[in-house]
C-alpha distance (Angstrom), angle and dihedral (degrees) to the residues before:
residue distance angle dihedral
X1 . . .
X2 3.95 . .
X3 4.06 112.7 .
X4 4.18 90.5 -122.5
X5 3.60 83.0 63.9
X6 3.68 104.1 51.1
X7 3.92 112.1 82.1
X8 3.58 131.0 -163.9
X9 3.72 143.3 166.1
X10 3.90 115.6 -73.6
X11 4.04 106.1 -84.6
X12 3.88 84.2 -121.9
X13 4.10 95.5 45.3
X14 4.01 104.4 133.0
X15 4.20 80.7 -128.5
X16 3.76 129.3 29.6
X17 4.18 85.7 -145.5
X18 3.77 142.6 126.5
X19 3.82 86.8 -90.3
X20 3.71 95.3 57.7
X21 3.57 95.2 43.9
X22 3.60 88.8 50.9
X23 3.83 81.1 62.3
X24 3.56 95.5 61.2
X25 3.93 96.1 40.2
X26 4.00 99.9 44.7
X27 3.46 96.2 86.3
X28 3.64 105.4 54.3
X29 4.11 120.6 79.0
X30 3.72 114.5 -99.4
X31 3.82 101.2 177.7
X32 3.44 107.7 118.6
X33 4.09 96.2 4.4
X34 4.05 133.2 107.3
X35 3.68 139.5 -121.7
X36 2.95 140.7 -166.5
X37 3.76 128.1 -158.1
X38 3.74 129.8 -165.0
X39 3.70 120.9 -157.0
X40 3.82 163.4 142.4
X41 3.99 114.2 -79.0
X42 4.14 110.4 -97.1
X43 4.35 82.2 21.4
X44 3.73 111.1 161.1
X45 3.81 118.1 -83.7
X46 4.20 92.6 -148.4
X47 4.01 84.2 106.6
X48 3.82 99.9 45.0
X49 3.84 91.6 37.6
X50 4.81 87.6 57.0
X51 4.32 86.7 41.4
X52 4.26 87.2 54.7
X53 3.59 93.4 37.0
X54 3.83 88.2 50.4
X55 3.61 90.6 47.5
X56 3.78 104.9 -98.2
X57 3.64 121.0 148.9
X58 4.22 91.7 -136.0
X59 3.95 129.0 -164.4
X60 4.04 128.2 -164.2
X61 3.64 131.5 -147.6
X62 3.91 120.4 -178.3
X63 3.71 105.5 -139.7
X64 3.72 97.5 177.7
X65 4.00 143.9 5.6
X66 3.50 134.2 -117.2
X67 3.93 113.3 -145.8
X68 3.67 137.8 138.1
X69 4.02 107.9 -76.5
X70 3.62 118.0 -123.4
X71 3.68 104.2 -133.5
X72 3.89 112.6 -155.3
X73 4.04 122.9 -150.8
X74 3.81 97.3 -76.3
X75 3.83 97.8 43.1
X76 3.93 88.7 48.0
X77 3.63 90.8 50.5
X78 3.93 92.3 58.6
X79 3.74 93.0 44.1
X80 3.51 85.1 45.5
X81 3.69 88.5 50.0
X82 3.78 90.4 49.5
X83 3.75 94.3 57.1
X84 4.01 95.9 50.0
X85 3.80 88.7 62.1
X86 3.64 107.1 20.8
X87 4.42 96.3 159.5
X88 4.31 74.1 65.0
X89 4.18 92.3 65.1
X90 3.13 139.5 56.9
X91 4.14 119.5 -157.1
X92 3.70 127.7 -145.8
X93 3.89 121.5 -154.6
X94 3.63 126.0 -169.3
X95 3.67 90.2 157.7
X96 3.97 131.5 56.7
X97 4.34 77.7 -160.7
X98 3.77 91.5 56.1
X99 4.01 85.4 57.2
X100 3.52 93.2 50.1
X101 3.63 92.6 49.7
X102 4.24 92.2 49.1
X103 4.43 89.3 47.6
X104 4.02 72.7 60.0
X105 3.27 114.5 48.5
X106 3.98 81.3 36.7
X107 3.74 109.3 60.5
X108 3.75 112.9 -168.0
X109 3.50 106.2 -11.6
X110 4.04 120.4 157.6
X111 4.11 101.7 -119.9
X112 3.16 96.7 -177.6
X113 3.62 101.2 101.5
X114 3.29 100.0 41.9
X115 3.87 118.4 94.8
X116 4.24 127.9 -139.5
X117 3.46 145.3 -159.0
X118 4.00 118.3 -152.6
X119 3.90 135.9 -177.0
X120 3.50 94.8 -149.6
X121 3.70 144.0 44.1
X122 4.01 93.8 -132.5
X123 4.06 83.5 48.2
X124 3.87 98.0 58.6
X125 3.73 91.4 34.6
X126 4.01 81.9 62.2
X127 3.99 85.6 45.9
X128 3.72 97.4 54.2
X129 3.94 86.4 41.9
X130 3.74 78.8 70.9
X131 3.29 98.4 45.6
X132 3.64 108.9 -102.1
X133 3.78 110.4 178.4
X134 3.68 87.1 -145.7
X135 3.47 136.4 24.0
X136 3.63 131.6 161.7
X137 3.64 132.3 171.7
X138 3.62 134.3 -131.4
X139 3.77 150.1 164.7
X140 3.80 118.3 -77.8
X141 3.58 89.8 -132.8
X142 3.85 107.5 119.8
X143 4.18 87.2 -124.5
X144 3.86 90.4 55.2
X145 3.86 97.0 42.0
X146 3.91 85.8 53.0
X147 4.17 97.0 40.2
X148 4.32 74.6 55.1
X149 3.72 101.8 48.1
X150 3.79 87.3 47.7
X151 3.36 91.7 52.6
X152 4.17 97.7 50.5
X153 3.98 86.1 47.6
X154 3.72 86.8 50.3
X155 3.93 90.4 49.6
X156 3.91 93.5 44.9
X157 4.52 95.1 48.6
């Protein structure tokens, strides 16, 4: 597929999500046109549903799943490892799902001295839901996710 065609949210949006691609794609005329969206089974349909109401014929393909993992003995041990001494890590949500699925693989653990990193609003309100002691939020953008990871080790020393 040709670049021009391609469209993403703006490299500076505070969120790389269906909202801020929205942004970018509002202005064009979708009577009549196609899209095609690529996404994670059970995805939101906030997207789809603004393409159809603008008139776009739209198509889905599921590219990936979102389930439970099953962690085997070695990746328990480091999660494991992560919850002993939780001021030591630093966690990094893209995913208000992947939260759900660590509250249940981690039954009654004490969050609140642990620290996070989300891309979203919606994703660190599901973080300090669980009581994260800290969460900020940030960019997706490799640069920001870095500038933020600085920062916590920065915090921590």
């Amino acid at each position: 597929m040709p670049k021009e065609r391609l469209v993403e949210p703006a490299a500076d949006a505070a969120q790389f999500d269906s909202e801020a691609l929205w942004l970018r794609l509002q202005a064009r005329d979708w009577r009549g046109r196609r899209a095609l969206i690529v996404r994670g089974d059970g995805g939101r349909e906030w997207l789809a549903d603004r393409l159809r109401m603008a008139g776009a014929q739209v198509d889905e393909v599921s590219a990936y799943r979102r389930t439970l993992p099953t962690l085997d003995a070695s990746q328990r041990r480091v999660l494991d490892a992560a919850l002993a001494r939780p001021r030591e890590h630093l966690w990094w949500f893209a995913s208000a799902q992947a939260i759900d699925h660590l509250a249940a693989l981690t039954n009654d653990v004490d969050w609140r001295s642990a620290r996070a990193l989300a891309t979203h609003p919606r994703v660190a309100e599901r973080a300090r839901g669980l009581d994260f002691g800290a969460v900020e939020i940030c960019s997706p953008a490799a640069d920001a996710v870095l500038a933020a990871i600085r920062r916590s080790i920065q915090l921590r020393e």
